[in-house]
Phi, psi and omega in degrees: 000128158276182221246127167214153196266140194244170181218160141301150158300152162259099165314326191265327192260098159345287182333336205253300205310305215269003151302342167284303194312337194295278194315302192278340189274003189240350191252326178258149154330283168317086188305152168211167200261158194320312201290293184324300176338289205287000166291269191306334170254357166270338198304296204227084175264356211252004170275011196246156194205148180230145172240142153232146177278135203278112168115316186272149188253042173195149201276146207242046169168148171212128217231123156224124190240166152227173166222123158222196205273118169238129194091348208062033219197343202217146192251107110307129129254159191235130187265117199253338153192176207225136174188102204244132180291143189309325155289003190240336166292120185116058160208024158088013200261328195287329200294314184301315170288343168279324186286336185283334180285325173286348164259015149267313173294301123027288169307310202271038186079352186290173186288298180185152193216125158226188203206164184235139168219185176268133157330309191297320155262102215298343188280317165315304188286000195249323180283294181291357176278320176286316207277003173105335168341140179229151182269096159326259181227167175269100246221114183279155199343100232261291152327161188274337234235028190004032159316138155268149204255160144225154156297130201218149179205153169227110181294159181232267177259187199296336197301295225287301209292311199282081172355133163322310182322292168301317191278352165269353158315100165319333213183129183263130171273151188281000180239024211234108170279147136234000000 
């Protein structure tokens, strides 16, 4: 079996960014233009995570996140993609890269952490539903390929259970249903 190791991006090594772009434009549906990368790896490099395999000298997996303030209320994180090479897959490297990045979101205070995948993809939706995801709303053709989406959330703290709506309130009033 091989042995394989995980890292933060290196901000600094060219070689890795464009090795995420590799991975993920050969792995998602989506396309996405230069800028998101450098929107999402410049931002947040230390939510971005790489896997390798013992031998190869370029990373055969990737975890890229961000995190803010949503509603103004609540610390999102956000899983913006996932891309693990097809030979590598069932060997637990995506689950790992997902746990390391939600325990870096974790750290960093977050809230609650989401994410979007295609309806269509069972294997996806099966990994993150064992890792506690819930499934949120349904995003009708989402995709540019006029895929549905499903909306995925992993509650964190009590903020996440709570309407936006609600948690920027000072105060409920007490004779008031709502």
């Amino acid at each position: 079996m091989v042995e394989i190791r995980y890292t933060r991006f290196d901000i600094s090594n060219d070689m890795e960014f464009s090795t995420i772009k590799k991975l993920i434009d050969e792995d998602l549906s989506e396309p996405y233009s230069i800028y998101v990368y450098r929107f999402f790896l410049n931002q947040w490099p230390n939510l971005t995570y790489l896997a390798w395999a013992e031998g190869s000298g370029k990373p055969i997996g990737c975890i890229v996140c961000k995190s803010d303030t949503h509603n103004g209320v609540r610390l999102r994180g956000y899983i913006g993609m996932l891309a693990v090479e097809k030979q590598y897959r069932g060997r637990g490297i995506a689950k790992k890269l997902i746990t390391l990045a939600i325990d870096t979101m974790i750290d960093e205070k977050c809230d609650e952490i989401m994410l979007e995948t295609e309806c269509s993809n069972a294997a996806a939706l099966h990994l993150y539903e064992n890792m506690g995801f819930i499934r949120m709303k349904r995003l009708f053709r989402y995709y540019l390929n006029q895929g549905d989406a499903f909306k995925l959330i992993l509650p964190i703290t009590e903020k996440s259970c709570v309407r936006s709506t609600f948690l920027g309130m000072d105060s409920f009033p007490t004779d008031t249903i709502l």
